[in-house]
Structures are given as C-alpha cells and as structure tokens.
C-alpha positions as CSV (number, residue, x, y, z in Angstrom):
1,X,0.0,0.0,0.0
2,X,1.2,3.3,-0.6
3,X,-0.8,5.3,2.0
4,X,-2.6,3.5,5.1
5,X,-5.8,5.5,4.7
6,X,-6.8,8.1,1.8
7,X,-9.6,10.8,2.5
8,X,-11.5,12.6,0.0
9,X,-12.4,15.7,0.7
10,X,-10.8,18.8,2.2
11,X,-13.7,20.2,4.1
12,X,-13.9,20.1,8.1
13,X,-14.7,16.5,8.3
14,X,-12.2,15.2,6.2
15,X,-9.3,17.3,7.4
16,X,-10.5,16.8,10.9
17,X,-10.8,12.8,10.4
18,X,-6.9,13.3,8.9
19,X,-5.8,15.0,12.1
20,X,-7.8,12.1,14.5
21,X,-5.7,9.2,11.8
22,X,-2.5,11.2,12.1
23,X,-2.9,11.2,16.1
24,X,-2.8,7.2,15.7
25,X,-0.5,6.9,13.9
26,X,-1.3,6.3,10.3
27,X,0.2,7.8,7.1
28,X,-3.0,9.7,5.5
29,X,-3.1,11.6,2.6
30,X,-6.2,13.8,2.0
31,X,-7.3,14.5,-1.9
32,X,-9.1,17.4,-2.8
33,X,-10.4,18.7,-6.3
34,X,-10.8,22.0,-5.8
35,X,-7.4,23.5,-6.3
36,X,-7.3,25.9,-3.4
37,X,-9.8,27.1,-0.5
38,X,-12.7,28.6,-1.8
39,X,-13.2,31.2,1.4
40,X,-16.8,30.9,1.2
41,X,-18.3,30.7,5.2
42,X,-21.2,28.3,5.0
43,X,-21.6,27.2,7.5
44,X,-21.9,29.6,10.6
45,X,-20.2,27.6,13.8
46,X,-20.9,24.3,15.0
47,X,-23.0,22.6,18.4
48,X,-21.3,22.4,21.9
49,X,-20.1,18.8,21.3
50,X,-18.2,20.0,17.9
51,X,-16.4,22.5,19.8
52,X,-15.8,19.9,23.1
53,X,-14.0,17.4,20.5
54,X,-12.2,20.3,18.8
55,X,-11.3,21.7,22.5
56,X,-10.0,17.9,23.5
57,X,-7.6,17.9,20.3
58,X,-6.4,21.2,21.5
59,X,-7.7,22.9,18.0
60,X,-10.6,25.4,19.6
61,X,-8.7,27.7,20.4
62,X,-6.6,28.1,17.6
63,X,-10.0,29.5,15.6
64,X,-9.5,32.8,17.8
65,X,-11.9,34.7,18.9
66,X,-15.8,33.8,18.1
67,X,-18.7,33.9,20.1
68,X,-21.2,31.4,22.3
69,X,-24.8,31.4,21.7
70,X,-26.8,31.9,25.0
71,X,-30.2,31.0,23.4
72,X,-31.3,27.6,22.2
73,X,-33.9,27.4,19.5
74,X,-35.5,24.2,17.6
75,X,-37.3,25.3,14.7
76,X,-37.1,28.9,15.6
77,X,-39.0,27.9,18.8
78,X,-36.6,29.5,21.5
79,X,-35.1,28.5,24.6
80,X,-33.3,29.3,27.4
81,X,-29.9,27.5,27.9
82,X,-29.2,28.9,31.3
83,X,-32.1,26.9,33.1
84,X,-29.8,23.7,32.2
85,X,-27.5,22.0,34.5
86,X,-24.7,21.9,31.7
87,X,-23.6,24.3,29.4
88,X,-25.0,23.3,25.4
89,X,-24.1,26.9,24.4
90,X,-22.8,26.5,20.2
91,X,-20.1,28.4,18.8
92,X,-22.3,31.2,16.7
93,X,-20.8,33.5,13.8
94,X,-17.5,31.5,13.0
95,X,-17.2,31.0,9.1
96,X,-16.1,27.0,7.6
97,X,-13.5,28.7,5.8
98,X,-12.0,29.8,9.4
99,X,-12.1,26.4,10.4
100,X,-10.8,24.9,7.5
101,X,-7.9,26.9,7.4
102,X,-7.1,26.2,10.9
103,X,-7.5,22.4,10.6
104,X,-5.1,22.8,7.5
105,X,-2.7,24.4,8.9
106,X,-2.5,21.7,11.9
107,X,-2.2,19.2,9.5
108,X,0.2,20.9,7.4
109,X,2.7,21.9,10.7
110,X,2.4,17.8,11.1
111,X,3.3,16.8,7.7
112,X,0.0,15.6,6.6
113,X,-0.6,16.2,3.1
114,X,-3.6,18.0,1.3
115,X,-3.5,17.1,-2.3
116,X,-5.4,19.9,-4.0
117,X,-6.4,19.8,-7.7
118,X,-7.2,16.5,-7.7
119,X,-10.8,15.2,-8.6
120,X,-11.3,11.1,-7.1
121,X,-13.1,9.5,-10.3
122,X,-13.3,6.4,-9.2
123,X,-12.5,3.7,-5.7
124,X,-12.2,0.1,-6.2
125,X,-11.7,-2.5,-3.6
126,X,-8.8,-5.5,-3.8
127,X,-8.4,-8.3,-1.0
128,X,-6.1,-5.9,0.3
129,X,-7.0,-2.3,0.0
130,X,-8.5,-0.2,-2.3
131,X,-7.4,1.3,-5.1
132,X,-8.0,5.1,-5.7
133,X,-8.3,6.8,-9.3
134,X,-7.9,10.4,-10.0
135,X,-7.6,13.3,-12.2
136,X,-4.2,15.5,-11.2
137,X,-2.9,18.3,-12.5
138,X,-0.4,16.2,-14.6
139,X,-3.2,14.0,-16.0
140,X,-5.2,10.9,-15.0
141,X,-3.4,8.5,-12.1
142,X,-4.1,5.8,-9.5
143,X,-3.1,4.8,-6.1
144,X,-3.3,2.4,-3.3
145,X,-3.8,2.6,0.2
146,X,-5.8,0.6,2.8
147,X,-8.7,2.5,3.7
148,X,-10.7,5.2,1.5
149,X,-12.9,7.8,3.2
150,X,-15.6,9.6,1.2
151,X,-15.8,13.2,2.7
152,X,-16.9,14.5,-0.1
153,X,-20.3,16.0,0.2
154,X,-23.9,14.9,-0.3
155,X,-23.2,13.7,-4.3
156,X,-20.0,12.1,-3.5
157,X,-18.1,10.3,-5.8
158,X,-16.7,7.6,-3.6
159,X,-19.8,6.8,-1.9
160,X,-21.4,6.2,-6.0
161,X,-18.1,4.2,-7.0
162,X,-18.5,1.7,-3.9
163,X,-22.4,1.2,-5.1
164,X,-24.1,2.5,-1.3
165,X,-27.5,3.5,-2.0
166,X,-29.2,6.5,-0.4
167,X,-32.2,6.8,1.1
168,X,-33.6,9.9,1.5
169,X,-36.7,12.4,0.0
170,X,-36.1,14.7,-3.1
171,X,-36.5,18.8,-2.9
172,X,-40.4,20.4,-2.6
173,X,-38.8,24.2,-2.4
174,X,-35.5,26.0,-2.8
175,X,-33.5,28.7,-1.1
176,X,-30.9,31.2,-2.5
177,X,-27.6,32.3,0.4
178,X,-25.8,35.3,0.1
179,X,-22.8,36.7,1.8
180,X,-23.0,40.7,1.3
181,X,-21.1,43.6,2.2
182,X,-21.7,47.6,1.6
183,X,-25.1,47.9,2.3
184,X,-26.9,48.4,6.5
185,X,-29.5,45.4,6.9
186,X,-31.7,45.1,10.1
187,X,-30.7,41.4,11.6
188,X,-32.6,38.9,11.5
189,X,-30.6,35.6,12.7
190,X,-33.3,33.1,13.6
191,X,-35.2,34.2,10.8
192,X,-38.5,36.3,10.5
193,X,-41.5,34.7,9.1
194,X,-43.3,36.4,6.1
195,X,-47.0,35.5,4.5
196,X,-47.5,32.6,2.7
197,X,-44.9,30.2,4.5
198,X,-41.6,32.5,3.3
199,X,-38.7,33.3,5.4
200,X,-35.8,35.6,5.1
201,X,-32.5,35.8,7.1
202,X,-30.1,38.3,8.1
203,X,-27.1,37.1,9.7
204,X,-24.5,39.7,10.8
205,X,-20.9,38.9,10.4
206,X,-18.7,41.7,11.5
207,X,-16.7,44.4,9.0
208,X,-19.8,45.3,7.5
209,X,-20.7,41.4,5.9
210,X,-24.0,39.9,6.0
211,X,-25.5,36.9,5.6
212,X,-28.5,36.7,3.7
213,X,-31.0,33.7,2.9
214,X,-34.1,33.8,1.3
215,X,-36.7,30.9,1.5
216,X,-39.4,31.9,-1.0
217,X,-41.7,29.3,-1.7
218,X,-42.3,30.5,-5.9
219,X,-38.5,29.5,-6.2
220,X,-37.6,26.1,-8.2
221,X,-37.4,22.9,-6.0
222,X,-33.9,22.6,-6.9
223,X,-31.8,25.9,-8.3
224,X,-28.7,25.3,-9.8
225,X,-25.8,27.5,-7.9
226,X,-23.7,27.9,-11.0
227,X,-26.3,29.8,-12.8
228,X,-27.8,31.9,-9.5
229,X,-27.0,35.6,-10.2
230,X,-26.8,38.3,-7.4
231,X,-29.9,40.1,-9.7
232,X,-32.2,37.1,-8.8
233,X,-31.1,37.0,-5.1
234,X,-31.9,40.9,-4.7
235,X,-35.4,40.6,-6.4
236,X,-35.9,38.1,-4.1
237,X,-35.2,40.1,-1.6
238,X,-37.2,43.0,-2.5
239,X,-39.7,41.0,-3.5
240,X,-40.2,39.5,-0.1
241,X,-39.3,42.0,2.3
242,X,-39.5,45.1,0.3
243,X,-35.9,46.4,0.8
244,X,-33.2,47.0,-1.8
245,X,-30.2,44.9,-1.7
246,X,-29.4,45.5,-5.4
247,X,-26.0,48.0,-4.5
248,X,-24.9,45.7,-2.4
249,X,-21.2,43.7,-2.9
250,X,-21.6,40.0,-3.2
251,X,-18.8,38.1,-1.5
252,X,-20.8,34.3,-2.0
253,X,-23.6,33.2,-3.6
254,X,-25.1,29.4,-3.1
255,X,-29.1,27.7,-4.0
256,X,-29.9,24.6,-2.9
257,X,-33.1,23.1,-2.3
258,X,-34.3,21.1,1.1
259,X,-33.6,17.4,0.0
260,X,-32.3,14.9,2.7
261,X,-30.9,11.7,2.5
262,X,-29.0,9.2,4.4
263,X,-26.4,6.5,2.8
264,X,-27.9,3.4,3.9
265,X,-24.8,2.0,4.9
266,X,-21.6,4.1,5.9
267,X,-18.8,0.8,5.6
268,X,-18.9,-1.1,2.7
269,X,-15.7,-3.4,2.9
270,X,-12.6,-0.7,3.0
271,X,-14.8,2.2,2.0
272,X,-16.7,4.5,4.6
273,X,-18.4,7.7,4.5
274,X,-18.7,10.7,6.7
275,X,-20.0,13.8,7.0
276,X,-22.2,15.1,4.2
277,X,-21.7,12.2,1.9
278,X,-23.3,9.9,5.0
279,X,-26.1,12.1,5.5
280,X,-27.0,15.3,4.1
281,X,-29.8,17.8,5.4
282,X,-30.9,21.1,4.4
283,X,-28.3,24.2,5.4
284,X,-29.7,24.6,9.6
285,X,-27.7,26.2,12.1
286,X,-24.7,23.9,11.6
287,X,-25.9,20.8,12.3
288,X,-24.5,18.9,9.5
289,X,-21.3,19.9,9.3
290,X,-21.8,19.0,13.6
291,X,-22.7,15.5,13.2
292,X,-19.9,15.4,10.6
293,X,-17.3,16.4,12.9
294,X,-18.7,13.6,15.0
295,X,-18.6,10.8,12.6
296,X,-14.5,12.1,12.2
297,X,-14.1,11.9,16.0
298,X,-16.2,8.5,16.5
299,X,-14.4,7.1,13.1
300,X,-10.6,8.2,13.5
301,X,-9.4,5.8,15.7
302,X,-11.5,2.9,15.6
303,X,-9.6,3.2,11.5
304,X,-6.4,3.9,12.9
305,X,-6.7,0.6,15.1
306,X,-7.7,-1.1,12.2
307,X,-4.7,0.1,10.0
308,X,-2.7,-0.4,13.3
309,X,-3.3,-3.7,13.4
310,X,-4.7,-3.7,16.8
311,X,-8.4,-3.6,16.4
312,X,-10.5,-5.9,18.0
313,X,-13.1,-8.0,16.2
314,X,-16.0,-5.8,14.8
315,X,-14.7,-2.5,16.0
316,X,-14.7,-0.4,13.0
317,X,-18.2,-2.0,12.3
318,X,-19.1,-0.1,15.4
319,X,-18.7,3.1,13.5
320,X,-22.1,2.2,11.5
321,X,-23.7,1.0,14.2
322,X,-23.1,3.8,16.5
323,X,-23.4,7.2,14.1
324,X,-26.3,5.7,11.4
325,X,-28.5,6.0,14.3
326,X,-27.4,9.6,14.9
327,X,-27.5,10.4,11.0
328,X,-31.3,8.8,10.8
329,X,-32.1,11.5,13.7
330,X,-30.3,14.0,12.1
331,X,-32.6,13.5,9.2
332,X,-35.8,13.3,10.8
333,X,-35.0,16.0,13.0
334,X,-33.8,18.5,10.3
335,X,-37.1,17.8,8.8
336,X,-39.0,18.5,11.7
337,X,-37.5,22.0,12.8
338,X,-37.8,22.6,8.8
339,X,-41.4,22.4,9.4
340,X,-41.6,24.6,12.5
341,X,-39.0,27.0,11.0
342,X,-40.8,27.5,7.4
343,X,-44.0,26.5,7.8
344,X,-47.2,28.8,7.4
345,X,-49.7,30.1,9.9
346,X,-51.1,26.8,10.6
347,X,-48.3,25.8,12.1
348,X,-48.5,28.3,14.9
349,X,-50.7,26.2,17.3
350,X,-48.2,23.6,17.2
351,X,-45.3,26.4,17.6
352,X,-47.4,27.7,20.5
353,X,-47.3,24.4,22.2
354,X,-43.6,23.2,22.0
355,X,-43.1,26.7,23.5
356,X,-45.1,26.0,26.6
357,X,-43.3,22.3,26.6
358,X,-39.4,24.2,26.5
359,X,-40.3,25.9,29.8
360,X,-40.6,23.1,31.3
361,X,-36.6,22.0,32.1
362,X,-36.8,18.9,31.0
363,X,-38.4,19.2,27.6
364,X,-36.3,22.1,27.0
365,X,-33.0,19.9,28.1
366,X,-34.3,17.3,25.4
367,X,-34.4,19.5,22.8
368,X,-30.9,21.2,23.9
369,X,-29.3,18.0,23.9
370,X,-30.5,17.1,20.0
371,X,-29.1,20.6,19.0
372,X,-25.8,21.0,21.1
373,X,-25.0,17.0,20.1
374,X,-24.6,16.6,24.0
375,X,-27.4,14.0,24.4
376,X,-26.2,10.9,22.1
377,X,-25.6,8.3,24.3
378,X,-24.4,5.0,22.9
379,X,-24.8,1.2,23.7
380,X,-21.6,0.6,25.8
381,X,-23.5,-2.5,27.6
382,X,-25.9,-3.1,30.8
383,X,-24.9,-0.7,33.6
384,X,-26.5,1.7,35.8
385,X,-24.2,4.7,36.1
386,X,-26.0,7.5,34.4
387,X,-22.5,8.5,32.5
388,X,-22.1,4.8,30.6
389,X,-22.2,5.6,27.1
390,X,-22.6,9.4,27.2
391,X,-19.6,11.6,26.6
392,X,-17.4,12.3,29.7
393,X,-18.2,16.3,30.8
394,X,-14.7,17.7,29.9
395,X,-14.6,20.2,32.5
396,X,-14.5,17.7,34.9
397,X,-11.1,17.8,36.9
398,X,-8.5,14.8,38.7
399,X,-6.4,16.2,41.5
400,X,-3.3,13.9,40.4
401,X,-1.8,11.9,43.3
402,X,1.5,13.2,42.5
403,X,-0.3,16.9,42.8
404,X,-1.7,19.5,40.2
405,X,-5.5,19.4,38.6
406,X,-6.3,18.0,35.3
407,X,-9.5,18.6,32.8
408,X,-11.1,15.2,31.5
409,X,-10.7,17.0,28.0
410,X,-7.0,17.6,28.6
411,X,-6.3,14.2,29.0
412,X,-7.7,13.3,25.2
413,X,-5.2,15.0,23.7
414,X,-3.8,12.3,22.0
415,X,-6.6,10.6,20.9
416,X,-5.9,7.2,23.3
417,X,-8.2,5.8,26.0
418,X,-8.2,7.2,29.5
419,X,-8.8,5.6,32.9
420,X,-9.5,7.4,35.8
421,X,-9.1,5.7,39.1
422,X,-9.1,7.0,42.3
423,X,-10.0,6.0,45.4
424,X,-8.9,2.2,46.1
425,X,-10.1,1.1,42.8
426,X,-7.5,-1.8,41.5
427,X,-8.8,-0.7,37.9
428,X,-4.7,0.6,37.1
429,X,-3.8,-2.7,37.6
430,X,-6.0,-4.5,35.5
431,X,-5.1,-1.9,32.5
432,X,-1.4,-2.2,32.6
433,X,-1.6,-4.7,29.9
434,X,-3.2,-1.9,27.4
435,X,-0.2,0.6,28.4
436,X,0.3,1.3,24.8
437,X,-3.5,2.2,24.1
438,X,-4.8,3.4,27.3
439,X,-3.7,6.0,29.6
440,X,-4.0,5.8,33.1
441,X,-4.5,8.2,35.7
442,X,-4.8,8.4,39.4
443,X,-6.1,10.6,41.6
444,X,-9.0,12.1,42.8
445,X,-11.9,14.2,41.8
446,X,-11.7,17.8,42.6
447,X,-15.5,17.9,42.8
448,X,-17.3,14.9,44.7
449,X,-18.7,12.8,41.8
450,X,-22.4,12.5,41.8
451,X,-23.4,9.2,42.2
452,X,-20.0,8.0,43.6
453,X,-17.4,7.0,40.2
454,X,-13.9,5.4,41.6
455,X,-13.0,5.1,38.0
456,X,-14.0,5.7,34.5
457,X,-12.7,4.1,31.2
458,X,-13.4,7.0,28.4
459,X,-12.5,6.2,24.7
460,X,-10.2,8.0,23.0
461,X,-13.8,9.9,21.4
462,X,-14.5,10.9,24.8
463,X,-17.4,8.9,25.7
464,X,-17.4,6.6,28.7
465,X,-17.4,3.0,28.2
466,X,-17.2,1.6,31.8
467,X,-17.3,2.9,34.9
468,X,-17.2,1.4,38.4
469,X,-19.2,1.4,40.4
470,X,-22.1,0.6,37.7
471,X,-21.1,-1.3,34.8
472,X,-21.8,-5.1,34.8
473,X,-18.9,-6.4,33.6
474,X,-15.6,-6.6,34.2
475,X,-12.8,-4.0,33.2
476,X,-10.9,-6.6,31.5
477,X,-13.9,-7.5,28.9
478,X,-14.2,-3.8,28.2
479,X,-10.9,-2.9,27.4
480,X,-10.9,-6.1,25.1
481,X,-14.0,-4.8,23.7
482,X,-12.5,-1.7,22.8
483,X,-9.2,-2.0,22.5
484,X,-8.1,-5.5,21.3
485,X,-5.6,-7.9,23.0
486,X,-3.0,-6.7,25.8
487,X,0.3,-6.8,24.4
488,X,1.0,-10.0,26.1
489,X,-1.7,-11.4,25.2
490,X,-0.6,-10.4,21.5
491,X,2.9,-11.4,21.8
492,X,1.6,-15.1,23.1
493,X,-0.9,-15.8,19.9
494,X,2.1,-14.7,17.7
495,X,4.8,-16.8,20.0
496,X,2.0,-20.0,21.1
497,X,3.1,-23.7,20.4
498,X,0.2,-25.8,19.1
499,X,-3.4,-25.7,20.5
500,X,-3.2,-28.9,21.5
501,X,0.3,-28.5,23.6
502,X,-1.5,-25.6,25.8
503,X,-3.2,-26.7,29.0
504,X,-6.6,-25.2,29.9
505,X,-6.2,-21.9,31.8
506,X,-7.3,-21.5,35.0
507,X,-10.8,-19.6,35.9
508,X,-10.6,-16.5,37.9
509,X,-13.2,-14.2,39.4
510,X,-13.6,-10.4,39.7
511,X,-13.5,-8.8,42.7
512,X,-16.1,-6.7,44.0
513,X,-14.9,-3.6,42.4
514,X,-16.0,-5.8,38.7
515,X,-12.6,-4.7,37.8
C-alpha cells in the first residue's frame, strides 16, 4: 500500500478525520479537487459537542476569537440554555472557511498532506485495499492505500463508486444564500417569518458582511448555484421583504433546495463515509457539518486501530452501528424543525405548544441535547451509572496523586483511551496490559462525583465505556471490547506452540470492584 488511509475531501470533516488518523499513527493523505480554498463561510459555527471534541484535540482555540450562543432554538422555537445543569451553548458566527484553514494548517505543521487539484473518479476495492483513481494536474493516475474515506459532500463520488444506496426524500422548495457587504440590513438571525410560509434571514458577520437567505416558496425545487445571479437573489429580496439589496457587494452566492438523505450504509468493505456524503440535510444552524465532525471523532481511531493492526473483532463496524443511528435523527430532526421554522400560519398552534413544553426543564434539556449534540448516548452495555455511554463532561477535573488538577478533555489530547481511578479502585492494575493504548490516571476528583465514580474508562472519542461502580462487567472484557488484545496477550498468539500442547487456563473471578 502506498498510504494507510486516503480521505476525499478537504472540508472540516475530512481534514478533521486526517488529524484524528494522524494522532494514531497512520500515514493519510487527503485528496481534494478543488485547487485551493474557496473562502466561502457556509456554514456559521458548530454545536457544543463539535467545539468539546475540537477543544480535546487542542484545535478550539486556535480559531481565535468567536462567540457562544446563549439561546437555544428548535425550529425557531426558542429557549433558554441557562435553566440547564450543563452548558449546550454553540459556537455562533464562525465562518467554515476559518475552520478549515485552521484544521489545514494543523495538518500541514504535522506533515499531513492536502493534495489539491485533484478530482477522485473512481474507488475500487482488492483483498487488500482499495485502489483510488484520479484526475491530477499532470493528467489521470491511480493509487493504493488501505482505507478510502468519502468526505466529499452529499453527491459524493466515492460513496457512487463503492455502489451504497441512499435513502432519502427529493427537494419540494429551494433557497438562494448570500454573503453581502456595503449595504446596512436590520438582523434577523433566527429568521423572520413572512406571509405565505416565506422566510428571510439576516445574519450579521462583522466588518460590514451579512449573511442573507431567502426561503421563498415561488422559487424552483432545486436551483442550480452555477447559474444563480446576485440580480435574482436581490429581487428576491425585495420581493419578499420590500428592501433594496441591489447595490450591495456579493462576497458568495449558493441555491440549494431542502432534499435529505442518508447513505444506507456508511462501511462497505474498506470504504466508509462521513460527513455530508453519509447524510445530508438542508443548510440549519450547523448541524450537518456537527454531526460530521462527530462521525471524524467516532471514526478516527477505531480506523487507525484497524490500520494499526490492533483492532479488536467488529470494531470499525461499530462506526455504522453507533453514528447511522445519529444520522437517521439528524434527518428526521432537520425535517421536523424545517417544518416549524418554514412552515405557514397553521403551524402556529403547534409552535405555540412546544413553547409552553421548553419551559418546562426537562423538555427544553431534550431538545438542547438534539441541537448541542450533548445528548447521544451510545450502547456501551448493561450498567446503571448514568454517565455509561454518554460523553465524559470535559470540564471535569482529577487532582493527580502526584499533585496538580487536570481537565477530563486535557487528557484526550492524543486521541488514546483514558482511565480514571481513584479511590482504592484496583482498575490501574487491570489496564497495565493496554499501556500502549490506554492511559491511566490516578487521583482524585476535585469535585465529589455525583453518584460515587472510583474510576472511568473514556475512549479516545471521549465517551465513557465503563465505569465502576455501575457497569456489569468486568474491566478486562471492556478494554478487550475496545481495544483488542493486551500486548502480552498479542505477543503469546504470535509466539504459542500448538493448540493442542497448551493446558486449559485456570478460571478467575472479579473482585467486588467488577474490575
């Protein structure tokens, strides 16, 4: 193989899957056709769990400065974040292009290469890998490489060369997107509803840019972007809201209509999908490029165990079974806020209701947790701790036993399992055979944990996959679960005499830690 994995597709999911692969350990090469970044800002931010697995990887705060969103809003229903326990705040107002530049730029300070300029025509599997065919600057090639990983948007390429069928519903209206500058427009950023079931959009951006979208139901099902002019957007504009737009600069101009869809299987063999090309909704405040982000995080290093050769049985088949779910939601989801968000009058009753149900705590924590991505919880086994299979709160801190505090989200920095012990836990102990996978740290918590946690086993995604007390099995299965042999374990199958030489080994129990 010439490459362990090749990604196609430069935008935030693929370059964000590249960084999660390069973190363990496996030579990636990203291919991109456009020839350089097109600066356009799409989309606007990303949910709280984006920025938390960004944060983890230390990458948040290279994006600079950008805001939080205070408000929570499903369908343009609103409300209030700050009645919740945890914070599901989003990042608001940050353009893609600023977060693909920085993601480039990690990857390029680590040597990972971006191959721009060239367009993926076709992916083919062998019994070994998969073979990769492209258009380059210098003319038509092929290479070779382990793993491919279609990145590559809702009509991608790889995902129609390795024959995955989508399911999904085709377009009933379309909406023209316009990034503007030299004109004063009154904001609108969750939208302002106009007769007829219309909508328009003002977005502010800083230095005098705008964001404009117009969702005008005598528009075509499905407008072609190449042939949208900034002349049909303003008409549209005046049309609707009776303002004049037409001496206004365009920076970016997009159409789309509202189709959906969902790739009815995201591994086929050595090809896999994420991001758009695994599910695509309608443009809505970020959440498809936030469940693509995700699938990166969930994906990277269940692949890079599988190129590292340590991957136990049906891991990376855990990547479909864990984030289909989550894209099937996405889709129905997206679909129902469309229908809040665009709808006409009759919808208002309905609108009036959920607004009476989001005062209510725990409706409104429901609905927070579908749009900040912090309420996907997945099947990590029986248990009755209410962490097992949710995402371990970052801000959560160890007081080491050798001194100093640590964040939970500090501690995933490079993309490897973590246990937390503390307490008399003998948990350490059983882990020191998956030294090379999972880190382990002592301590104790600087906050009492509620209910009582002496340790916690997160994946390297930062979700929890065992904890004690309340998992019902045994640390040992877990790890094995998620992280293949222990290294002497690996070392014997590769050094064992005959089957029939070895005696029977002898049966242990657990103690009453389950560790």
């Amino acid at each position: 193989m010439e490459t362990g994995v090749i990604i196609v597709g430069a935008g935030p999911v693929g370059l964000l899957l590249a960084g999660e692969l390069h973190l363990g350990g496996v030579d990636v090469i990203v291919y991109e056709k456009l020839s350089a970044r097109s600066g356009e800002s799409r989309a606007l931010g990303f949910n709280r769990r984006a920025a938390e697995s960004l944060q983890q990887r230390g990458m948040l705060d290279r994006l600079g400065e950008f805001r939080w969103g205070p408000m929570g809003h499903f369908g343009g229903v609103r409300f209030d974040l700050g009645m919740l326990d945890e914070n599901h705040s989003g990042v608001l107002g940050l353009s893609q292009a600023r977060t693909e530049e920085m993601l480039e730029n990690w990857l390029t300070e680590r040597g990972v290469l971006v191959r721009r300029g060239y367009e993926v025509t076709g992916v083919r599997e062998t019994p070994d890998g998969v073979v990769v065919a492209f258009e380059g600057p210098d003319g038509p090639g092929e290479t070779t490489a382990g793993y491919a990983v279609g990145c590559d948007g809702p009509r991608s390429a790889v995902r129609a060369a390795a024959g995955i069928p989508v399911t999904g519903r085709e377009s009933v209206r379309g909406m023209y997107t316009a990034e503007v500058t030299d004109v004063t427009l009154r904001p609108r950023p969750i939208g302002e509803r106009l007769p007829g079931g219309n909508m328009v959009v003002c977005t502010p951006l800083g230095d005098g840019r705008y964001r404009i979208v117009i969702h005008d139901r005598t528009l075509p099902p499905d407008p072609d972007p190449d042939s949208l002019t900034f002349t049909q957007v303003a008409d549209a504009w005046q049309r609707l809201t009776g303002e004049s737009v037409h001496h206004a600069r365009p920076l970016w101009l997009w159409a789309c209509g509202n189709e959906a869809g969902l790739a009815d299987q995201y591994r086929r063999g050595r090809v896999l999908l994420a991001g758009d090309a695994a599910h695509a909704i309608p443009p809505l405040a970020a959440w498809g490029l936030s469940a693509g982000l995700q699938d990166a995080v969930n994906l990277g290093w269940k692949l890079a165990a599988a190129v590292g050769g340590w991957a136990p049985d049906g891991l990376l088949d855990t990547y479909h079974a864990e984030r289909h779910p989550i894209g099937r939601e996405l889709v129905r989801n997206s679909q129902a806020a469309s229908m809040l968000y665009l709808g006409d009058d009759a919808m208002d009753p309905i609108r009036e209701v959920l607004g009476e149900l989001v005062a209510h705590k725990d409706a409104a924590g429901h609905l927070a947790g579908i749009v900040s991505g912090l309420g996907v919880r997945y099947d990590v086994g029986a248990g009755e701790h209410p962490l097992l299979g949710l995402r371990m709160p970052p801000g959560w801190e160890v007081v080491r036993a050798g001194g100093g505090r640590v964040r939970i989200g500090e501690l995933l920095g490079a993309a490897r399992g973590v246990l937390v012990v503390t307490g008399g836990s003998v948990a350490g102990r059983v882990a020191e055979g998956w030294a090379d996978r999972v880190d382990v740290v002592s301590g104790v918590w600087a906050e009492p944990a509620e209910p009582a946690l002496e340790a916690v086993l997160v994946r390297p995604d930062g979700y929890v996959a065992w904890t004690s007390p309340g998992s019902e099995r045994g640390l040992a299965e877990v790890l094995g679960q998620w992280f293949g042999n222990t290294r002497t374990t690996a070392l014997a199958a590769r050094t064992a005499p005959p089957a029939a030489a070895v005696a029977a080994p002898a049966v242990v129990g657990t103690d009453r830690t389950g560790v």
